[in-house]
N, C-alpha and C positions, 0 to 999 in steps of 0.2 A: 095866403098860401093854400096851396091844392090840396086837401088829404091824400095820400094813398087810398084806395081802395081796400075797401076792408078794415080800415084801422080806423078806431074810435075817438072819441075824441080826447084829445091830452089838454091835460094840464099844464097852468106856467110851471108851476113847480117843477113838476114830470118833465117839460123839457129840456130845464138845466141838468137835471141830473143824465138826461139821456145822451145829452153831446158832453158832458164829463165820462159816460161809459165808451161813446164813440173814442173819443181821444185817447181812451187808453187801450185801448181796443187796435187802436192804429201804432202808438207810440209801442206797444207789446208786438205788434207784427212789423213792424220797422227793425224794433232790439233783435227779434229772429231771424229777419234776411239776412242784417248786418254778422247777426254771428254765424249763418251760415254759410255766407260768404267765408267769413272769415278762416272759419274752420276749413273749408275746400280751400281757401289758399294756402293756410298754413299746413293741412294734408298734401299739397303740392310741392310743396316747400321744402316739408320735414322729408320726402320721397329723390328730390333732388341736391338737396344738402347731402353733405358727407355725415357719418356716422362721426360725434364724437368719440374723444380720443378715448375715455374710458371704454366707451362699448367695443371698440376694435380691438383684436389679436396685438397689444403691444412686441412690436419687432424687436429681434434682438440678433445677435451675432451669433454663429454659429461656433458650438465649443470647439476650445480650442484642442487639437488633437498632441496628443503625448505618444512618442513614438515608443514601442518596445521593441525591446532588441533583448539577443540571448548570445550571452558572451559567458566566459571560464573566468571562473576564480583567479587565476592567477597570471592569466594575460591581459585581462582585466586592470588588475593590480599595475600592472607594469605600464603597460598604455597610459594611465592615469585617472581609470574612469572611476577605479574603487580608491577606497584605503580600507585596510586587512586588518586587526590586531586580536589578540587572544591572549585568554589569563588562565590559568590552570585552575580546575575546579576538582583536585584531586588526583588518584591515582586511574579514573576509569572516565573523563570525562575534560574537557573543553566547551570553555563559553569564549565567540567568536563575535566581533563586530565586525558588521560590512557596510561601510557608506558610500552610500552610490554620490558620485561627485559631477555627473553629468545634469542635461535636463530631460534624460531621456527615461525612462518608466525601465529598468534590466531585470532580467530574467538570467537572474547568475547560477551556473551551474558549478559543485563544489566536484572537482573531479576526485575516483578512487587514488588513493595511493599519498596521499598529503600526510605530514608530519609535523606537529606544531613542537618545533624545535626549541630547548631551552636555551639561551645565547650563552649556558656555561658551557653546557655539555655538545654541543651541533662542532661540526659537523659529524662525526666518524660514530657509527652503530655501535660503539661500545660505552663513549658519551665523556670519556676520563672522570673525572670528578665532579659534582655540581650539584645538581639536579634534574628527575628523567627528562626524558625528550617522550612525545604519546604519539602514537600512530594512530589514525582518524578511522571511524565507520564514517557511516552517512547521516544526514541535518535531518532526516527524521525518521530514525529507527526506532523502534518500541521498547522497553523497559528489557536489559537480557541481550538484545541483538546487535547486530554487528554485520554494516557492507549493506551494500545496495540489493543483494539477491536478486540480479541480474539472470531473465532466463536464458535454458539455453536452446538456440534456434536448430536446428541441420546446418545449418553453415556456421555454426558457434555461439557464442556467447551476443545476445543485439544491446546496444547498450539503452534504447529506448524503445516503447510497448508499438503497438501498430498504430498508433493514433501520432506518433510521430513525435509526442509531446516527450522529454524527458519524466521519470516519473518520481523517483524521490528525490531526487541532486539537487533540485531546482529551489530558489529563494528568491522569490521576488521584492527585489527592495525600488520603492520609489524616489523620483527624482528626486535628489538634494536630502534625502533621508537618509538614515541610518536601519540596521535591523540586527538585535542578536539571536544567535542561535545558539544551544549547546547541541555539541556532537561527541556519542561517547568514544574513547580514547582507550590503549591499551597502553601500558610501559615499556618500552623501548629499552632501560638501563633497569635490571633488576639489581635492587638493593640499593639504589640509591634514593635522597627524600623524592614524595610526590610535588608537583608544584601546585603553589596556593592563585587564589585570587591578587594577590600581591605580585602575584612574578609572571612578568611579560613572557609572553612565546610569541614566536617567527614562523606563522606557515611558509611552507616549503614544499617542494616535489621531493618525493620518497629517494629521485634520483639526485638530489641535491644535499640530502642528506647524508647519503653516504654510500661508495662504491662498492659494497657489499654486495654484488649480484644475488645472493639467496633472499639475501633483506627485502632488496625492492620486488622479487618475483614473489615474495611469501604477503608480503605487504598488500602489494596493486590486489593481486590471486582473493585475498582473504576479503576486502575493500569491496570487489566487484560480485566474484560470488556469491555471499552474503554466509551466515553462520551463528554461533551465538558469541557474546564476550568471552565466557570462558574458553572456549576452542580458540577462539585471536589470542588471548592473551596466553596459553598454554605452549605456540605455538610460535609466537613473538619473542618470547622466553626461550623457546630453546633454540631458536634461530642466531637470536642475538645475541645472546649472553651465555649459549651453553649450557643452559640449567639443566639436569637429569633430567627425566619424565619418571622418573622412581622418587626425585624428591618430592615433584609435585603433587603425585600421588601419598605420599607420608603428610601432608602437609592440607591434603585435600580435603577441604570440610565444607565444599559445598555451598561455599559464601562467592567466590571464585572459578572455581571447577568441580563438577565435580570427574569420576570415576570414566561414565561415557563421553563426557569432554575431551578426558587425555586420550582417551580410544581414537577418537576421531582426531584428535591434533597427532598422534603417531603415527596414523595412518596418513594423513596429508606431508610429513618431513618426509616420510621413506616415497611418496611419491615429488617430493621436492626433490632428492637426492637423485631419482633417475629421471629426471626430467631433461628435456636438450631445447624444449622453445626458449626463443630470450626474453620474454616479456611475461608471460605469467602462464602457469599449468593448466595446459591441454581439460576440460569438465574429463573430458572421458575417462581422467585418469583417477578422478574423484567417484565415477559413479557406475563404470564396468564393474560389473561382478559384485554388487552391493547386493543384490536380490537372486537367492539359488533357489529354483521351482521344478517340483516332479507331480504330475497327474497321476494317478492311481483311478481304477474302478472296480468295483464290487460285481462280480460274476460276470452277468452277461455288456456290463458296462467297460467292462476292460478294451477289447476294440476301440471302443468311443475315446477311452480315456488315451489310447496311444494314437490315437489320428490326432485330438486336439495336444498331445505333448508336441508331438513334432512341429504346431505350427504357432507354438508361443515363444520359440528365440528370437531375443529382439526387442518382443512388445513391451510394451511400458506399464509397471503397477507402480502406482506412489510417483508415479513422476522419473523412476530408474528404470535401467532396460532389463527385462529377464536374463537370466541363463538358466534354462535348461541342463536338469544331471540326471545322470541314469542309478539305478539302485540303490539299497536299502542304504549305504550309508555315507554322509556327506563329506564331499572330499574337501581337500586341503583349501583354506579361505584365508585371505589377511582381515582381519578386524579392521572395522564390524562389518558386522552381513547380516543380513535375513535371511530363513530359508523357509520355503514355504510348500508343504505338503499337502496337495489337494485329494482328494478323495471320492471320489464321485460313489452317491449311497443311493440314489434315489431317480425314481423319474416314472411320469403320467403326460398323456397326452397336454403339451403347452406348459411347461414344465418340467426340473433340474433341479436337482437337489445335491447338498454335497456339504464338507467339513472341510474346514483348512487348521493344520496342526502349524504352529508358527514356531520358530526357536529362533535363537540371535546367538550371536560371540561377538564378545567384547576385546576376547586373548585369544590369537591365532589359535583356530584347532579348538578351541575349547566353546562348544555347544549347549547352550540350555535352552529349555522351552521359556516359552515366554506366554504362551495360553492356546487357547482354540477357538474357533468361531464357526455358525453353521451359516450358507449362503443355500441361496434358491434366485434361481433364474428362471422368467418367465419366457420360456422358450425348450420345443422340442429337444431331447438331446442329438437326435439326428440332425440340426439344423444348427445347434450350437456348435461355432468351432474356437478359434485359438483367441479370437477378438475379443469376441462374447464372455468368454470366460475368464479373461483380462481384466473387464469391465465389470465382470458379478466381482470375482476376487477381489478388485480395490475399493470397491462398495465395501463390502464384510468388513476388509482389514484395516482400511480408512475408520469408520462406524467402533470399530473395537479394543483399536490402540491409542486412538486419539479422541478424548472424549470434552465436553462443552456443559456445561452448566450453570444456572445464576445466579451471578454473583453479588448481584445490586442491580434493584429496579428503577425504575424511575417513569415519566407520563413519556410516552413513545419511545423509548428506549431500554436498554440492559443492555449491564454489563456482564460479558460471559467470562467463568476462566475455562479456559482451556489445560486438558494436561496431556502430556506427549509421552507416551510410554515407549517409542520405535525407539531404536536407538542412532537416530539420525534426529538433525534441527530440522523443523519443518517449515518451508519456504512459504508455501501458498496454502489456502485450503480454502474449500463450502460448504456451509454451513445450510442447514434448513431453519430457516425462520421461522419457527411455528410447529406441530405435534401432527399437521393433519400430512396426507400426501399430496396433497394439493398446493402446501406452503411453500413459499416461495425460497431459490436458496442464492443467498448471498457469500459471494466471495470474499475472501481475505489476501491481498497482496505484502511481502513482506513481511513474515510473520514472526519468525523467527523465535521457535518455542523449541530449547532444544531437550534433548533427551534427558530425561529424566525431571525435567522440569516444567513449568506451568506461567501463565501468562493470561493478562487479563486484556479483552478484547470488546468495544462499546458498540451495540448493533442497534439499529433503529427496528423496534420490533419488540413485542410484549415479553417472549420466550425464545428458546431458542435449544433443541433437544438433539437434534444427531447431525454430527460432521458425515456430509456425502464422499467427499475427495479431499485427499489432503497432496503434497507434492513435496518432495523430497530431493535436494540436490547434494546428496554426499556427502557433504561437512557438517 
């Protein structure tokens, strides 16, 4: 055989070993097409196959939808969608089960004016012998309070906010469940026993209860308005059962009512008494004439001070409408009232200065101060008028009667109490979250802290130092 060229000469030995290199040399580039091949088919392969079933989006059915619906407590009831029942939890309170019986997700709304009747004493407002009958607030008032505190619109009383939503009535119980609520109660039969958790009650409409037209107007009225317990039940009492408002006050120790309770429930009978609507008392009759205001100015402010008098009848501080009174001294009021004497002492370019002397009556005619407070208004007094002044005023007097401090911290939150010194329940108020004037201020719906009394209120927020506006509707 021929050499190659170039290559030397080989040995026998050297040429076995050289085609055992060859053969492996081949049999190695054989293994490599083979899996190369391979690999490109099964890259083909793996590309045209479907994706097992672990790697894919496992399909599923889309949830099943639960329909809600917002139906009445007690058409509800009757229809067959609820079952109602209630135990007495004393003289000031109801625990209520509602089982939704459908399969539909209800948005059950507890309307004002309900009465969880005892089956000794139901129907008739006097109740004969047994045990009380309670007249309902609403399923989530605060510790004190009493009624939905329903505002009031220009066309009256709206029974739901602008968002359309009802806003404290409503309990949501889901399909095929059950949900309790306590809701506090007033006594209905004075001097009779309270009912226990042993004694069944029968919700009812106030109108089923008993044809007492004062009953159901004082009832629904007190229900939708909103107010504190003591004033319902002060006013429930004399509605119903005739109790003096002299014994209550003998008797008043502040567990109950106290002193400004009876004021305010006295003032809501004698406007019961002249009342002609059929269904429940006109606000206006609660809340005209609750706030007497007279401007004053020091020298050259007097001008100012009688242009801005004339154009505050009407406007609203606290949440009531002003009236405007002329001279030194305050005319004839039904209890209570506020009266508020402004004073204009001050003023600089972009700025207003001034004091407001506050007094209250509790008894027709009879007047005490209740403190002072100074305001500043950033704004000319030439430019300030009857708005402006509205709006500094219920800063001050919001800020000065009704105060907020903490009462328990906790990691994002505190709790504040609040104390009400006006002599009115306080519906709404805002609060400033925080010491700076930059903080933010949160609102309070529902408040009900009534006079002379105090109330504990939980804010998401480290502190919380001055009430900006508080809101007052007459009861």
């Amino acid at each position: 055989m021929q050499r190659p060229s170039g290559v030397g000469p080989v040995q026998k030995g050297s040429s076995a070993m050289l085609w055992r290199h060859l053969c492996l040399v081949r049999a190695w580039s054989a293994a490599g097409l083979l899996s190369g091949m391979m690999l490109l088919g099964g890259s083909a392969a793996i590309a045209q196959a479907p994706a097992p079933a672990a790697a894919r989006p496992e399909p599923s059915a889309p949830p099943a939808e639960v329909t809600t619906e917002t139906v009445d407590l007690l058409q509800a009831g009757k229809a067959g969608d609820l079952t109602v029942s209630a135990r007495g939890q004393g003289q000031d309170k109801v625990r209520m089960t509602i089982r939704n019986t459908t399969k539909r997700r209800l948005n059950v709304i507890v309307p004002p004016g309900l009465v969880a009747a005892s089956k000794v004493a139901q129907p008739g407002a006097g109740g004969g012998r047994g045990m009380q009958s309670i007249g309902l607030g609403a399923v989530t008032n605060r510790e004190g309070a009493f009624g939905d505190f329903q505002a009031e619109a220009p066309g009256g009383l709206r029974s739901v906010p602008t968002t359309g939503e009802p806003r404290s009535r409503s309990v949501a119980v889901p399909a095929g469940e059950s949900v309790d609520v306590t809701i506090p109660g007033v006594c209905l039969n004075y001097g009779l026993p309270a009912p226990t958790p042993r004694d069944s009650l029968t919700i009812m409409d106030v109108d089923a209860y008993t044809t007492d037209p004062k009953v159901r107007k004082a009832l629904r009225t007190l229900a939708t308005m909103g107010t504190t317990h003591g004033v319902a039940q002060a006013v429930m009492w004399r509605v119903c059962n005739e109790l003096p408002f002299e014994t209550m006050m003998e008797n008043a120790g502040g567990k109950f009512m106290n002193l400004s309770e009876i004021a305010l429930a006295t003032r809501f009978v004698e406007a019961l008494d002249e009342s002609t609507s059929p269904e429940m008392l006109e606000p206006s009759a609660l809340t005209n004439s609750r706030i007497l205001v007279r401007v004053e100015g020091q020298g050259s402010f007097a001008q100012d001070a009688k242009r801005i008098n004339a154009q505050l009848e009407g406007l609203r501080v606290l949440g009531l409408p002003l009236k405007v009174v002329d001279g030194d001294t305050l005319q004839s009021c039904s209890a209570p009232a506020l009266a508020l004497r402004v004073i204009l002492t001050g003023a600089k370019p972009g700025e207003t200065r001034g004091r407001i002397a506050v007094t209250t009556c509790n008894q027709a005619d009879a007047w005490s101060p209740l403190g002072s407070v100074a305001f500043r208004e950033n704004s000319s007094i030439s430019v300030v008028d009857g708005a402006t002044l509205a709006r500094a005023i219920d800063r001050a007097v919001s800020g000065a009667f009704v105060s907020v401090k903490p009462a328990h911290r906790a990691v994002g939150s505190t709790t504040l109490k609040v104390e009400n010194r006006l002599p009115f329940t306080v519906s709404n108020m805002v609060v400033r979250a925080g010491n700076s004037s930059g903080a933010p201020s949160v609102p309070f719906e529902a408040v009900g802290v009534g006079p002379s009394r105090s109330a504990l209120l939980p804010i998401q927020a480290a502190t919380a130092s001055v009430v900006e506006h508080v809101e007052l509707n007459g009861l």
